[in-house]
DOGUFI-446013 format. One record per residue (C-alpha): z, y, x; residue number from 0; residue in one letter. Coordinates in nm, 2 decimals. Layout:
BEGIN
+--------+--------+--------+-----+------+
|     up |  north |   east | seq | type |
+--------+--------+--------+-----+------+
|      Z |      Y |      X | NUM |    a |
...
+--------+--------+--------+-----+------+
END
This chain:
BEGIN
+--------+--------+--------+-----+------+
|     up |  north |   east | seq | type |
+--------+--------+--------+-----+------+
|  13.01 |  13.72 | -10.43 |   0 |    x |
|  12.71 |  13.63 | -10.59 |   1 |    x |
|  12.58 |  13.97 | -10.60 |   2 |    x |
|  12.60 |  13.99 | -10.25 |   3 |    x |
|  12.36 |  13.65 | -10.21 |   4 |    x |
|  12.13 |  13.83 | -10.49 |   5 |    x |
|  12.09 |  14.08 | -10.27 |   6 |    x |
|  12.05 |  13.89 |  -9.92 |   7 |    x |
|  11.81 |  13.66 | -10.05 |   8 |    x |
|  11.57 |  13.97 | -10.20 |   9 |    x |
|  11.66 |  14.15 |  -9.90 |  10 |    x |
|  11.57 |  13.85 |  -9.70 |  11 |    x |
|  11.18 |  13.80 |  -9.91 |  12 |    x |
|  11.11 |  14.15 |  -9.89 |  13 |    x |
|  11.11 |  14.13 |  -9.47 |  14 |    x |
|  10.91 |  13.81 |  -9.50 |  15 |    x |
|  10.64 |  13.95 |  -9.70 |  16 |    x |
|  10.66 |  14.30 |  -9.54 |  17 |    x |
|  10.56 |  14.07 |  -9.16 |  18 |    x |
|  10.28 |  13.88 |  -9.39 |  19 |    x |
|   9.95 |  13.95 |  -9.22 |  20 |    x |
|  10.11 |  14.22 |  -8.92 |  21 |    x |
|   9.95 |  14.06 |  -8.60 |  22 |    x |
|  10.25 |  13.92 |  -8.40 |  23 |    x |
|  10.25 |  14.21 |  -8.09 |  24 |    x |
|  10.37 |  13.93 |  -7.82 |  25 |    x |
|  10.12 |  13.67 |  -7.97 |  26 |    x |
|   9.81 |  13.58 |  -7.73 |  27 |    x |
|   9.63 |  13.51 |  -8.06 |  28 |    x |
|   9.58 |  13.89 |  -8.12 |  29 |    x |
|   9.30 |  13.92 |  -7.84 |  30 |    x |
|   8.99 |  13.71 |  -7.73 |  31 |    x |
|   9.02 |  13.46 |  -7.47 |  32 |    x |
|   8.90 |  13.54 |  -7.13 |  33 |    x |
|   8.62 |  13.41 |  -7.06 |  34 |    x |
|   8.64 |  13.12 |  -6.84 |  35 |    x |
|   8.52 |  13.23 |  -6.42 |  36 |    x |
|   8.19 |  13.08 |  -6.42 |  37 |    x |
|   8.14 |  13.30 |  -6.76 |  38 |    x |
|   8.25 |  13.57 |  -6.60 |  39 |    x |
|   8.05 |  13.53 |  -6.28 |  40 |    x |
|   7.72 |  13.51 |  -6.49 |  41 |    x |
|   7.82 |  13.81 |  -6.71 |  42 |    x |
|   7.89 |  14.03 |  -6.35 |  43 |    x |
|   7.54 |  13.90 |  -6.26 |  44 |    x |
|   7.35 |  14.03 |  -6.61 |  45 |    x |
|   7.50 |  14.32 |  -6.58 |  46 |    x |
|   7.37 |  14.39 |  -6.25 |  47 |    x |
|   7.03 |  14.29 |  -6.36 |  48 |    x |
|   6.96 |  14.01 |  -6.11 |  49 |    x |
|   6.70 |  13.77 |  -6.14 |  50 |    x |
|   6.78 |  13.45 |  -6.31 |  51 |    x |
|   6.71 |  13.21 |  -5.97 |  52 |    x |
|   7.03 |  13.44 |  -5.80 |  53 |    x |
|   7.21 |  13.36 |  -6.09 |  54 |    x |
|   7.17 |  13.00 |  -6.05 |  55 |    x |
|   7.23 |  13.00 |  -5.65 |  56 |    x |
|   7.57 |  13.17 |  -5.71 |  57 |    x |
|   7.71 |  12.99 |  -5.95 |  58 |    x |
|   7.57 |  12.66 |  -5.79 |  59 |    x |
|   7.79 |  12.74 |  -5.48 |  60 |    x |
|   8.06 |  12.92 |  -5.68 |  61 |    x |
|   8.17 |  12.60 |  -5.80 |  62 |    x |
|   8.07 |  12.42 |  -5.45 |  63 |    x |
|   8.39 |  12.63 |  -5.30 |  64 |    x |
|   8.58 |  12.53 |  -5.61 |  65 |    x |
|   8.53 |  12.19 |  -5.58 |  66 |    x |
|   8.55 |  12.20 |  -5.19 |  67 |    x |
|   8.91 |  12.29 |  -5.24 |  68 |    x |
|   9.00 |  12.02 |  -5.48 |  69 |    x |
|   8.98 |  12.28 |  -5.75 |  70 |    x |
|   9.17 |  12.57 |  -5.70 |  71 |    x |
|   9.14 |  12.89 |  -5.91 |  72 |    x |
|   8.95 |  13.16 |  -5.60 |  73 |    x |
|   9.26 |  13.37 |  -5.66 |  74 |    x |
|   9.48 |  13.14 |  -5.44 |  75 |    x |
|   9.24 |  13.17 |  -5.20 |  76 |    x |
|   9.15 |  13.44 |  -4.92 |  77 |    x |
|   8.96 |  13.42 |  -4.61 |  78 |    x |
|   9.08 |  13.10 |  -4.41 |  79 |    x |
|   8.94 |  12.90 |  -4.75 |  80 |    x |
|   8.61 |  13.07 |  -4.68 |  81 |    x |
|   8.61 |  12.98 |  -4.39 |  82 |    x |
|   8.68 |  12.66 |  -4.39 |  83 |    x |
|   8.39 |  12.62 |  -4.64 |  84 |    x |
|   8.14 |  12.78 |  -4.43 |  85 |    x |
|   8.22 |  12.58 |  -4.17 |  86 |    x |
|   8.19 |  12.31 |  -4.29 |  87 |    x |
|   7.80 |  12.38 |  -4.43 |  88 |    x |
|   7.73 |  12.40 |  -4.10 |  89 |    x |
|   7.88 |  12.12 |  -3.91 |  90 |    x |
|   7.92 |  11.83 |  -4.19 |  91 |    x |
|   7.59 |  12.02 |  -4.41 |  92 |    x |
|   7.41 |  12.13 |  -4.13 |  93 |    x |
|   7.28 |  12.38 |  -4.36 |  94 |    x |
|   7.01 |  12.60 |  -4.27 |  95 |    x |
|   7.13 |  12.98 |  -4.14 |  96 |    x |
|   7.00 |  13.11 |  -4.48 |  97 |    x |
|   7.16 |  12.86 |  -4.67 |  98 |    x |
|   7.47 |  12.94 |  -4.53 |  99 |    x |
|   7.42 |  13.31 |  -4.55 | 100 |    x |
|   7.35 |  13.29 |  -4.92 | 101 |    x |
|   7.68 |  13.09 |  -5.00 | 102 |    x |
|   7.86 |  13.32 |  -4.86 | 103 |    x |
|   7.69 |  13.64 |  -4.98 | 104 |    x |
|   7.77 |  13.46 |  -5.33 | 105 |    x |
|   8.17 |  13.44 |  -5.25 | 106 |    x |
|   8.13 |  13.77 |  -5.14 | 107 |    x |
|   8.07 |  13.87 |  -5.48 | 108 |    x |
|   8.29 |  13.65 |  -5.68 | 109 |    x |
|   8.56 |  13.86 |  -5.50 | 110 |    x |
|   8.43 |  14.19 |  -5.47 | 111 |    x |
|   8.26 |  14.18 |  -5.80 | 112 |    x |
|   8.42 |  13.95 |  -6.02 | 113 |    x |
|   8.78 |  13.91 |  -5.95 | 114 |    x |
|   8.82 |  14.28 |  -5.77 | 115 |    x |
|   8.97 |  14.14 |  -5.47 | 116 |    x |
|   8.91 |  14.26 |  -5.12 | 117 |    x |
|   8.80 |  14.01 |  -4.86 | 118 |    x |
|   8.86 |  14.10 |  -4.52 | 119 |    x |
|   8.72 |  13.99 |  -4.20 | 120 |    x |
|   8.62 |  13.63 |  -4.22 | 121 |    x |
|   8.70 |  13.50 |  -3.86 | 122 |    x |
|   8.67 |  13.16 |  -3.75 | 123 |    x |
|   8.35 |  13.06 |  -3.89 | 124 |    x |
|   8.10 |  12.81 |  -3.74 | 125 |    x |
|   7.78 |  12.94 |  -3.78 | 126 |    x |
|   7.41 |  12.83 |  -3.85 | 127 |    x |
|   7.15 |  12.97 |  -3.58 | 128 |    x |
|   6.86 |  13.13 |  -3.75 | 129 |    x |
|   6.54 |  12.98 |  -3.62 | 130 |    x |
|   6.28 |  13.17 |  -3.57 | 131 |    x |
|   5.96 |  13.03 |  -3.71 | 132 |    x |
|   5.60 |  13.11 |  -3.71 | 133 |    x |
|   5.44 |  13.07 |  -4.07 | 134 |    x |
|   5.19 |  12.77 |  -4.16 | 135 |    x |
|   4.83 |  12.99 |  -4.15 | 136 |    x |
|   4.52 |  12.81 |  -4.25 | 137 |    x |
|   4.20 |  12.91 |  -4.08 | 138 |    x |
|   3.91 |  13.07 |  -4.37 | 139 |    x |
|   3.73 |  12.77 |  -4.34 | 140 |    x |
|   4.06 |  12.54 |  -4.42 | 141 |    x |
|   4.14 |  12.76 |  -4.68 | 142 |    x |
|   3.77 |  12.73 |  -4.87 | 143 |    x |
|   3.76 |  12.35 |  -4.79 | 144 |    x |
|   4.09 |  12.35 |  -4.99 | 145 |    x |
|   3.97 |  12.54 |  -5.27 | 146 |    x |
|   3.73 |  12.35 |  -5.34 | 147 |    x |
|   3.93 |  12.04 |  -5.37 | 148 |    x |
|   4.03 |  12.22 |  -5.67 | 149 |    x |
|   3.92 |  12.32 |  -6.01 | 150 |    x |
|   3.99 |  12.48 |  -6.34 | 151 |    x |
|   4.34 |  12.72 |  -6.41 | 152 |    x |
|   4.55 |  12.63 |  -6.01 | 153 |    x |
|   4.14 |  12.73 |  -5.86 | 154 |    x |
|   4.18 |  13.05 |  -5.99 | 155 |    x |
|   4.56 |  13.12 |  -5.92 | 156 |    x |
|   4.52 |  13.02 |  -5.55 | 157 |    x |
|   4.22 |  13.20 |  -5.49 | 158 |    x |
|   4.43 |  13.53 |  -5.62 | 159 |    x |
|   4.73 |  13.37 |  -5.40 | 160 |    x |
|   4.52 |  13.46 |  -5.06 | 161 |    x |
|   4.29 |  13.72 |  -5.17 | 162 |    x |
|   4.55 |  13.91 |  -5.33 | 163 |    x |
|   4.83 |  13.80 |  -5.12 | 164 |    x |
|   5.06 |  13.70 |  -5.41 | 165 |    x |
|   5.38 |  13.48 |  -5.45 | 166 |    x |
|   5.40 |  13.22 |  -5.66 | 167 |    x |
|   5.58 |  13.35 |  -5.88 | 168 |    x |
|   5.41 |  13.68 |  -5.88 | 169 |    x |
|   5.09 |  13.51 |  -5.98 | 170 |    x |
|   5.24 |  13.29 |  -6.27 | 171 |    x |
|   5.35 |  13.61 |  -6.41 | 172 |    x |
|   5.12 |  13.81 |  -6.44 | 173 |    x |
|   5.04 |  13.96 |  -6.77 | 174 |    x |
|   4.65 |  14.11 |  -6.92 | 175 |    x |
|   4.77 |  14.49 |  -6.90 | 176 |    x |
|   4.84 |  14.46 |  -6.54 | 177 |    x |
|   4.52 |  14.35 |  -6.39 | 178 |    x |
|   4.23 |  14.64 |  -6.37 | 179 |    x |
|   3.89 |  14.53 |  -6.37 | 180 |    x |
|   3.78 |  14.87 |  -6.37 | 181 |    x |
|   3.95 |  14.96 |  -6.06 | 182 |    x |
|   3.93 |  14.62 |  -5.92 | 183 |    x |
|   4.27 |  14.66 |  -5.89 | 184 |    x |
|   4.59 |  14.44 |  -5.96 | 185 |    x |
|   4.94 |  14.61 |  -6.05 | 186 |    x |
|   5.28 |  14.35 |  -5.91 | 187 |    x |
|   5.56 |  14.44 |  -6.14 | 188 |    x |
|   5.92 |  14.33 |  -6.06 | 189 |    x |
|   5.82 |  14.16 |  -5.75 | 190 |    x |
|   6.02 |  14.08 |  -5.50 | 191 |    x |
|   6.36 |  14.34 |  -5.44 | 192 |    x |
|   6.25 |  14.41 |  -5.77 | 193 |    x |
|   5.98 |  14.66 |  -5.64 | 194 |    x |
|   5.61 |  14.72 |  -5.82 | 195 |    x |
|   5.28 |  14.76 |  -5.58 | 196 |    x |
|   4.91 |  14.74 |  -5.57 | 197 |    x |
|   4.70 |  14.51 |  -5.42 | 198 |    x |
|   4.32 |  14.45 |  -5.46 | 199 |    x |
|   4.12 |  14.20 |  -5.73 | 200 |    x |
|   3.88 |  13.98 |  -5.51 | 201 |    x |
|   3.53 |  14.04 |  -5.65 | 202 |    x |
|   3.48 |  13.68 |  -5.57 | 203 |    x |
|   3.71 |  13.57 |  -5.88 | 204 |    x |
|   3.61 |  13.89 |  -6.12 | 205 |    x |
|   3.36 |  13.72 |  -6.34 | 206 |    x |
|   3.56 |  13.34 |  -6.35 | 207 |    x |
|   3.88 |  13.57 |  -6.43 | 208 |    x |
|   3.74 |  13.78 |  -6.73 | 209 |    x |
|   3.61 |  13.44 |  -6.88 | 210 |    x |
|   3.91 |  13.30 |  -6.82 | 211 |    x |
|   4.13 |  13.59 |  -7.00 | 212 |    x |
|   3.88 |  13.60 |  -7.30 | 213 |    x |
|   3.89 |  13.24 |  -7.36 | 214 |    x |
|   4.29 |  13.29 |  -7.35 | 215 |    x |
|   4.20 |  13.56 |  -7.64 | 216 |    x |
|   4.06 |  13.34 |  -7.85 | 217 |    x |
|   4.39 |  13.13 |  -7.82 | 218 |    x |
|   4.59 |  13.40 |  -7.90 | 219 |    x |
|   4.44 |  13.54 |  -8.19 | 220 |    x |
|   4.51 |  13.20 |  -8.35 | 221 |    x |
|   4.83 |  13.17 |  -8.24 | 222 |    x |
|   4.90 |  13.52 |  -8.40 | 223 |    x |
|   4.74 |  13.42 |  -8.73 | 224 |    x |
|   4.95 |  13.11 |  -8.76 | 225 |    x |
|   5.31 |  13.31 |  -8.67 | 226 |    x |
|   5.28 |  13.24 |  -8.32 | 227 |    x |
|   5.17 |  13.46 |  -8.00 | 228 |    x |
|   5.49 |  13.58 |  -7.91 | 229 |    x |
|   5.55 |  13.62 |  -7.52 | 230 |    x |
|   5.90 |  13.70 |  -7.36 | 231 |    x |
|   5.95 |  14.09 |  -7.21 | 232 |    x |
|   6.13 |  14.20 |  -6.97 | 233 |    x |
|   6.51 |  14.37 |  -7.00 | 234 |    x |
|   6.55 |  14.53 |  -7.39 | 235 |    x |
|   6.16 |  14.59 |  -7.46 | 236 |    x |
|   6.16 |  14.35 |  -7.74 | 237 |    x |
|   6.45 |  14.57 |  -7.91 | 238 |    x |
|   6.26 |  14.87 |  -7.82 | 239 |    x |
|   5.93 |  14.75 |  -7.96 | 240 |    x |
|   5.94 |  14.46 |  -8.17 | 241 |    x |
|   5.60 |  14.44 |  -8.24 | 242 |    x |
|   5.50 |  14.41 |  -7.85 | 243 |    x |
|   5.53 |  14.07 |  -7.79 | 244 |    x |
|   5.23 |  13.96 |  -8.02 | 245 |    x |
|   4.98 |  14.24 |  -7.83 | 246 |    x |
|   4.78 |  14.13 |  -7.63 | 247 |    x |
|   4.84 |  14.38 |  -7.31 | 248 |    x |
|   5.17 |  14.19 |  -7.27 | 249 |    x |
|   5.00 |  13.83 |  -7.24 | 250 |    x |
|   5.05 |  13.60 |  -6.99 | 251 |    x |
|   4.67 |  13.62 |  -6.77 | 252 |    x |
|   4.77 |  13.20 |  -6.72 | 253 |    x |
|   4.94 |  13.12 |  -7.04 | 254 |    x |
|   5.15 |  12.75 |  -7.04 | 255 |    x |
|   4.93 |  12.50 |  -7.30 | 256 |    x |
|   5.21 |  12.47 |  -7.53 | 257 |    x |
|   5.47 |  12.69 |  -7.66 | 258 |    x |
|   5.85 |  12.66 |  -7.68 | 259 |    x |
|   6.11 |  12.76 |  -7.87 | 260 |    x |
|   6.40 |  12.98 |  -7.75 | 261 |    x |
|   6.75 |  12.85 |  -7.75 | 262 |    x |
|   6.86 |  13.21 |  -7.84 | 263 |    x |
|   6.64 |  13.28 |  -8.08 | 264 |    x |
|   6.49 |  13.02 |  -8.21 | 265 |    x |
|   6.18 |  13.17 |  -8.21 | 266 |    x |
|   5.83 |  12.99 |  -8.05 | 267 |    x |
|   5.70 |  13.16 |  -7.76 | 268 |    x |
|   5.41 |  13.10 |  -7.52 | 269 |    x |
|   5.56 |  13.10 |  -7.17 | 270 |    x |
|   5.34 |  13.13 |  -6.89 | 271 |    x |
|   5.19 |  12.82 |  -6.65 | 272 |    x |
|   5.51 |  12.69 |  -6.47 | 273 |    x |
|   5.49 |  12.70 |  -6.10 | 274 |    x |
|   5.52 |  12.31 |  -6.08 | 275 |    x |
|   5.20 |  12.29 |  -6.19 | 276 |    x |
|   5.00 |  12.49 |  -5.90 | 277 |    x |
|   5.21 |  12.36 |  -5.67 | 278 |    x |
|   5.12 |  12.03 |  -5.74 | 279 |    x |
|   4.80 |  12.12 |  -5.73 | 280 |    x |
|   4.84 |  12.26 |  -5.38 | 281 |    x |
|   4.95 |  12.00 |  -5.26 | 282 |    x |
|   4.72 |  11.75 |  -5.36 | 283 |    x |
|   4.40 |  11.95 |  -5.23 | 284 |    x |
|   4.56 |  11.97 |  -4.90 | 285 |    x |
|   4.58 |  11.60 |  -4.88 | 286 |    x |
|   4.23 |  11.57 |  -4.96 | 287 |    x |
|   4.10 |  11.81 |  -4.74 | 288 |    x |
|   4.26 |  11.62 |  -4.48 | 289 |    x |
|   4.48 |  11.93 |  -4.37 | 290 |    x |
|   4.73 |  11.77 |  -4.15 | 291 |    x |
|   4.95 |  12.14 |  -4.17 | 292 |    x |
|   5.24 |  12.14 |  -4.40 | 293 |    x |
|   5.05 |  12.39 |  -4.61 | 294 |    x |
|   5.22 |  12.50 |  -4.96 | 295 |    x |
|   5.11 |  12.77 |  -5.22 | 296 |    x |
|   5.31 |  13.06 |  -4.96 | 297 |    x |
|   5.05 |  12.93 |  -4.70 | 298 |    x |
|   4.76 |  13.12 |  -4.86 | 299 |    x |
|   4.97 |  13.47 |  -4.88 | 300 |    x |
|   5.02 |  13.44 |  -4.50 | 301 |    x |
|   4.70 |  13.35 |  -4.47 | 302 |    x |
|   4.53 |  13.66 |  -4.71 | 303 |    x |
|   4.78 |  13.85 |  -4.41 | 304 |    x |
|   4.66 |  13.69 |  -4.13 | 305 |    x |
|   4.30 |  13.74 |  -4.20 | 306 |    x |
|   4.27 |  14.10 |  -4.30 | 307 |    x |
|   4.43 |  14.17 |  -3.93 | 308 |    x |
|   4.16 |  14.00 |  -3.78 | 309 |    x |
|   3.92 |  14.20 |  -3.93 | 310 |    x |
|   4.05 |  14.51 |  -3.82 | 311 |    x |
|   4.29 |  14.65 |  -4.08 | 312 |    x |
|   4.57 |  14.83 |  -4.06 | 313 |    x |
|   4.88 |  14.69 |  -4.01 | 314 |    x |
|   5.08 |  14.95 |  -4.27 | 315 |    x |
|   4.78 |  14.92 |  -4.48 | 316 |    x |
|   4.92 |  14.51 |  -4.49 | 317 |    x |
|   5.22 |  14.60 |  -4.50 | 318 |    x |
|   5.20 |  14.80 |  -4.86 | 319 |    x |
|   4.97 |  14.52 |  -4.98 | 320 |    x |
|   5.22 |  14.27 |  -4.91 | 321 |    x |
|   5.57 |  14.47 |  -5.05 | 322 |    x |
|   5.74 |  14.46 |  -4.74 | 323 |    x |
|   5.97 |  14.65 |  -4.70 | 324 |    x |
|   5.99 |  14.67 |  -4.32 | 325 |    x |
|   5.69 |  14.66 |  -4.12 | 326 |    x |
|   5.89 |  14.45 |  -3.83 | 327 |    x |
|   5.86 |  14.15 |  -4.18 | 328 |    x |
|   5.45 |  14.22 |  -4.16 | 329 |    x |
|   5.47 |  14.22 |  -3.77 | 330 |    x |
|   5.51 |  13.82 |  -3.75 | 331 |    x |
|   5.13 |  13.76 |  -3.89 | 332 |    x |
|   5.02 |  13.93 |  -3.50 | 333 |    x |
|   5.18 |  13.64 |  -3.34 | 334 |    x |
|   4.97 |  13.38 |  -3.58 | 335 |    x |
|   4.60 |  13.55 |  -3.50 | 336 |    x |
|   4.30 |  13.30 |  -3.38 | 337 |    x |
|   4.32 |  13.52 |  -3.03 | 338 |    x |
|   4.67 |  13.32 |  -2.96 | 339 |    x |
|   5.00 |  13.44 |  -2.80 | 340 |    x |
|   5.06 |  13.79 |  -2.98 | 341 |    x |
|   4.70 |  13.89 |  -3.07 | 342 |    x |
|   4.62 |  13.90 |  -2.72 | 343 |    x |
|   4.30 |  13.81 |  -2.57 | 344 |    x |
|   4.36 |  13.57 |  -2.26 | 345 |    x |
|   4.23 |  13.70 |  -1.94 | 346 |    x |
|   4.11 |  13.37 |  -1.85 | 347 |    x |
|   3.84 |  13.45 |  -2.10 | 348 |    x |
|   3.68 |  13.71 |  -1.95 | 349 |    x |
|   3.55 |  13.50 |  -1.61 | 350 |    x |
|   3.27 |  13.35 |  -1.78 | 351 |    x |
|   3.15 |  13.01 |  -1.86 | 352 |    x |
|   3.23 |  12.73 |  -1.62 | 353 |    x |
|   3.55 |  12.80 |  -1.48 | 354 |    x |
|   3.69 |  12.44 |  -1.62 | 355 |    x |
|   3.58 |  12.26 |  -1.37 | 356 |    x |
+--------+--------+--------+-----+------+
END
């Protein structure tokens, strides 16, 4: 009898100690946790490359449909929940048609993209009207009476803003390999649809840009000899070349004063001027110039547009310089020009002087 509870009991050890360590095949504690939706929703979005703003706008109203419906996971949900949402932007958020257009292209792909669930036909929806608008245009003599209510760095970016016709952001980022004094020639990488094109340098700024860019060197040389001088770059370039973010092809052309330190990282980086900074500018060289148009830093790009079709050129050739990608985009700058209506020169003009009375 005793033997017998020998034996259980060793029997009984050995199966303990044999399951010491084996992973448990019904435990959840055998594989990560899922990561939680918003995770997910930024990891579908880095994978797909998008720009960091999209990444923002879709998760901002990712969690705006959430909370719309008191909380509940997007899997319970289909197309009437859409709806109602959308709806509602219009008629309680009176949301702008883009506004609206861009929430829902963002629950578009949460579903399609993230959670691999087919959305059908979204009926019922109350939507925005798309205005159309003519764009703010300055006349040359506006635009040089609000230059020069400016100086210094924000001078230099908004006189490449209209006679390069850049965005914003295209003009914060630009970097010293990508502008040609040679060629008089300026190279837009990554602009907007994530496209690259050519536009021209205006003489007028060559000589205040080159002593801009090798005062910047100066900077940089002591920021490299102190263990600064790094610069962000784009996608995996910095695991590709290591080095590059010290040279100084790669430098910002309007570097930010003081550096930063990654959160990643840890590293301290010079980032370039942030866009806050010109557009306050901007906007306080409009106000003394006593421009009563809304005029913002865009105002100079449809401007640079505007302008060049007055003199003559081309509208493809305005097109290319521009990046758009359909020339219907480039066609709204002939409805801007001095001559009024759609470029057309009135009839009334051609009777001669004296006709008001």
């Amino acid at each position: 009898m005793e033997d017998a509870k020998i034996k259980s009991l060793v029997d009984y050890r050995l199966k303990v100690k044999s399951q010491v360590g084996q992973p448990a095949m019904n435990s959840s504690s055998s594989w990560p946790p899922k990561p939680r939706l918003l995770n997910q929703v930024r990891l579908a979005i880095r994978t797909r490359h998008y720009s960091y703003r999209t990444e923002k706008a879709y998760v901002h109203w990712i969690k705006r449909f959430i909370f719309f419906h008191n909380k509940r996971h997007p899997m319970e949900m289909a197309e009437s929940e859409i709806a109602e949402f959308l709806s509602n932007l219009a008629t309680a958020g009176r949301v702008s048609a883009s506004t609206q257009n861009q929430a829902f292209n963002s629950l578009l792909f949460l579903y399609h993209d993230v959670l691999n669930k087919q959305i059908g036909r979204v009926a019922g929806v109350v939507r925005a009207k798309r205005p159309h608008r003519l764009p703010v245009v300055l006349t040359k003599a506006k635009v040089k009476k609000v230059i020069d209510h400016m100086n210094g760095v924000p001078r230099l970016m908004v006189i490449l803003l209209y006679g390069a016709g850049l965005r914003l952001m295209e003009c914060c980022r630009l970097r010293i390999k990508d502008v040609d004094f040679s060629r008089n020639e300026i190279v837009i990488r990554a602009g907007k649809g994530d496209k690259d094109r050519h536009t021209m340098l205006p003489t007028a700024i060559k000589e205040s840009l080159v002593g801009h860019i090798e005062a910047n060197r100066g900077r940089h040389q002591e920021d490299v000899a102190t263990g600064l001088g790094r610069v962000a770059l784009p996608n995996a370039l910095e695991r590709k070349y290591p080095n590059a973010g010290r040279e100084w092809a790669w430098q910002w052309v309007f570097p930010a004063p003081q550096p930063y330190t990654d959160r990643i990282t840890g590293d301290k980086r010079r980032h370039h001027l942030h866009e806050s900074v010109l557009q306050r500018s901007v906007r306080e060289a409009v106000v003394k110039a006593g421009i009563s148009k809304p005029a913002s830093c865009h105002t100079f790009r449809h401007s640079f547009a505007t302008h060049l079709l007055e003199d003559g050129y081309d509208i493809r050739t305005v097109q290319e310089l521009l990046g758009h990608r359909d020339v219907s985009t480039t066609m709204v700058y002939t409805h801007v020009l001095n001559r009024g209506g759609r470029g057309v020169r009135s009839p009334a003009d051609s009777l001669g002087a004296g006709i008001e009375g």
